[in-house]
N, C-alpha and C positions, 0 to 999 in steps of 0.2 A: 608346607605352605601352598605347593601348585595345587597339591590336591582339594584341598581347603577350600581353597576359592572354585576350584572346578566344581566340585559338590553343593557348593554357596551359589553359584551361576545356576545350576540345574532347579535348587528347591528356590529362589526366588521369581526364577524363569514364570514360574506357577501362580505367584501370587500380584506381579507387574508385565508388565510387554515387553518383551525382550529386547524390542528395538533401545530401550532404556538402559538396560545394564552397561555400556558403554561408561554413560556416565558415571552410574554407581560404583561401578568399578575405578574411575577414576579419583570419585573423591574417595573411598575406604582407603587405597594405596597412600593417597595422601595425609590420610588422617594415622596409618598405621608406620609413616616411613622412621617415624624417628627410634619407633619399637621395633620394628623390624625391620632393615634398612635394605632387605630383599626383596623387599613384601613388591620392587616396581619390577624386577626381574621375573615374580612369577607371575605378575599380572599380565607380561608378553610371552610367557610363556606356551607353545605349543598345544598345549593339553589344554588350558584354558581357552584361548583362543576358537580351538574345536569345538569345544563344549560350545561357546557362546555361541557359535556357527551356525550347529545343529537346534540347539533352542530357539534358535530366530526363524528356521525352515519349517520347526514343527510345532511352535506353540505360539508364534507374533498370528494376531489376527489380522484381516486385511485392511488395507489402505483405503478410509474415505473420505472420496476428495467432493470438495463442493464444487458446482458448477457458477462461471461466469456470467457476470451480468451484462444481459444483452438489452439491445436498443429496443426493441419487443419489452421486456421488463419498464424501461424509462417512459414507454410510452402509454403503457397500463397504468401505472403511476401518475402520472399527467392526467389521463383522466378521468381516473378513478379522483382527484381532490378537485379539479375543475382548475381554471381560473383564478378564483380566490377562496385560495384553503385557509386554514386557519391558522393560528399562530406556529402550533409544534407542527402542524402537518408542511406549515413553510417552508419552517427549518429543516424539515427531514426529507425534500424535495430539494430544498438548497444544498445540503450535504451532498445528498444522491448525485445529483447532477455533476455538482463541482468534482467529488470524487472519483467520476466514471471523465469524465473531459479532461483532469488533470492528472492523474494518474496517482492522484495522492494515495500515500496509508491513512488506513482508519484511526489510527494515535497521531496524525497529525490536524485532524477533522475534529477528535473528539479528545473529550480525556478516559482513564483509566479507570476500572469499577473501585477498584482498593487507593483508597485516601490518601496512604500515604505517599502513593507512587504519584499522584495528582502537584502538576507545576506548571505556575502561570507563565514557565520562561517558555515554556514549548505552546500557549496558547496565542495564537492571534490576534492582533488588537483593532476595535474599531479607528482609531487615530491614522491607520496605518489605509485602510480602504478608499480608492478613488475611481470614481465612478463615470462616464462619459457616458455619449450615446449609441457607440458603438462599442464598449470594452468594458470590463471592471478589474481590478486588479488591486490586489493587499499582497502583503510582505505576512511572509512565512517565517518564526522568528526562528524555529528550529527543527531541524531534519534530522534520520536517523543514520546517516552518512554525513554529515555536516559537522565534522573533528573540528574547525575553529569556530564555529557560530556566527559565521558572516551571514545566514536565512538567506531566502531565496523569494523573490518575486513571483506570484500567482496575477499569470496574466489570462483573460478570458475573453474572447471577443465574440460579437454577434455573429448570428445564421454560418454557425461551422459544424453542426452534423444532422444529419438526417433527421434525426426527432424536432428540429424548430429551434428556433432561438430561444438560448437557456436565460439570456440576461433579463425578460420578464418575470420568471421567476425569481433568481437572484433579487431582482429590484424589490419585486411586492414584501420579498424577507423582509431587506435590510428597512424596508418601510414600516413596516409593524415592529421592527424592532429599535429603531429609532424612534419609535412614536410613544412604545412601552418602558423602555430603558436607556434615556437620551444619556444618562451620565456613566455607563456601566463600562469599564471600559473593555471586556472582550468582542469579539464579532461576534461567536458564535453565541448565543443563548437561546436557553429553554421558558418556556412560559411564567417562570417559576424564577427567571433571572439567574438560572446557574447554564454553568458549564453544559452542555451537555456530553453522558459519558457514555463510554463504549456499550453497554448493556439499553441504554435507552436507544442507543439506534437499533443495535442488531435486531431488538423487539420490536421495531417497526418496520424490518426489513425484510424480517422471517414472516409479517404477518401479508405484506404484502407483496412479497416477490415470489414466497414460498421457503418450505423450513430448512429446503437445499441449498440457502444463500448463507453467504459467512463475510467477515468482515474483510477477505481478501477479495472478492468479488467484487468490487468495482473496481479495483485495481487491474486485475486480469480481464474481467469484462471491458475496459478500454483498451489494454494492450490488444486483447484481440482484435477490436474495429477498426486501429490502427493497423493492424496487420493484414483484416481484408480491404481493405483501402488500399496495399499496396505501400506502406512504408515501411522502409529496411530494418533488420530487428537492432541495427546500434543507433538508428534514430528512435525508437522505439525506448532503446534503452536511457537515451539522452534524454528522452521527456521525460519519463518517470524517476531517474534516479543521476542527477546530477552531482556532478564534481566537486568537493570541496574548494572550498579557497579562492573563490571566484566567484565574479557577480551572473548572478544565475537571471533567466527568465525562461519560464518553460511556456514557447510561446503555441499556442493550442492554437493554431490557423491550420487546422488540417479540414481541405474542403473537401464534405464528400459530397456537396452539389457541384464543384467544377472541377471532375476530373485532369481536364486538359492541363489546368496548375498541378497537379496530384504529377503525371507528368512528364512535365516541363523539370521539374524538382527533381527529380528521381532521376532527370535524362544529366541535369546540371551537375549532381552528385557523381554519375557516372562517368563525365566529361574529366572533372576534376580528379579522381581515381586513376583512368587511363593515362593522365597526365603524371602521376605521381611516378607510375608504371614505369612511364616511360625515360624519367629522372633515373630513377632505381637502377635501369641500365645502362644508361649514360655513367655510371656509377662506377660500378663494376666494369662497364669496356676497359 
């Protein structure tokens, strides 16, 4: 059997990327355990193991990773549509925006290319959106860390990063698509009154950011801004991927026109830290 699967590692090595056989290996052991009840003993086996080792050093091809979307990108974007783009071009400026600011995933933006995998419970709803003149903000019904489905609050406030104030955009969307679709009840839609799904944006993001952008790239394209701004990577991490089980608001006031707040913040975070510190050894004396 170890040999079996060793020689089975080698000749599939060849025909998928060996970073894969992990899994393959996992489910055949499972599919093989009740006929051969060894079959999970030689899958840790030594020889195996090696095998896979050497397959991954000599035949995985290399890693390519797309690059993040930067403030440079959001602002070629901006005016390459003008002002007042069109309907889908709104949308795909409103997506952009919101997902490089919030730090959202692209499956919480859009839906899935394959139907079946498409669910209005994880879609957004217009009922849910309120608007000011300084903020906009809707309820997120579901996250990919969100184990009870208590959703999370998307809050967005005026003139918070260097490319200008997002919330004209935002507005002129939700204008055309209120004027197009008053009774429909998601936020997001296409010219067409659907969903828009994963493949309809990437196609408009490859066409204008270039074919090195991928659906994680607004994600990490704001992580990063966040990060030369100077904010700590567990607030970083707090924006983007919040806690179950608790009332969430991922609040996007990060000024990178008024440093001196940037900080003030950072110095408050740091005050409160030294304080914890200093408990900790009150503690232990």
């Amino acid at each position: 059997m170890v040999d079996t699967l060793s020689f089975y590692v080698i000749w599939l090595s060849h025909h998928i990327e060996p970073r894969s056989m992990d899994s393959y290996l996992s489910g055949i052991a499972s599919r093989l355990e009740e006929t051969y009840p060894d079959v999970h003993k030689a899958r840790r086996s030594s020889i195996v193991a090696r095998t896979l080792c050497g397959c991954k050093q000599r035949m995985s091809s290399p890693v390519q990773r797309n690059l993040p979307l930067s403030i440079d990108d959001l602002e070629h974007v901006r005016n390459t549509f003008g002002p007042t783009p069109g309907f889908d071009d709104s949308l795909f400026m409103a997506l952009l925006f919101t997902g490089f600011i919030t730090l959202q995933r692209l499956g919480e933006l859009t839906w899935p290319d394959t139907v079946q995998h498409q669910s209005y419970r994880k879609v957004p709803m217009r009922h849910t959106l309120s608007i000011t003149a300084n903020s906009i903000s809707y309820s997120l019904p579901y996250q990919k860390n969100d184990t009870l489905g208590t959703g999370t609050t998307i809050l967005i406030l005026a003139n918070s990063w260097t490319v200008g104030d997002p919330l004209p955009i935002l507005k002129h969307y939700f204008a055309c698509r209120d004027s197009a679709f008053p009774f429909c009840p998601a936020l997001w839609l296409t010219s067409a009154g659907a969903v828009p799904t994963r493949g309809w944006f990437l196609h408009r993001l490859k066409i204008h950011c270039g074919s090195h952008m991928s659906g994680h790239s607004m994600r990490a394209g704001g992580a990063t801004a966040l990060a030369i701004a100077g904010m700590t990577p567990d607030l970083i991490q707090a924006t983007g991927c919040c806690a179950p089980g608790t009332s969430q608001i991922r609040l996007l006031f990060i000024l990178f026109r008024f440093p001196a707040l940037s900080v003030s913040f950072h110095g408050c975070i740091n005050i409160e830290r030294r304080q914890d510190h200093k408990k900790e050894d009150k503690i232990k004396k």
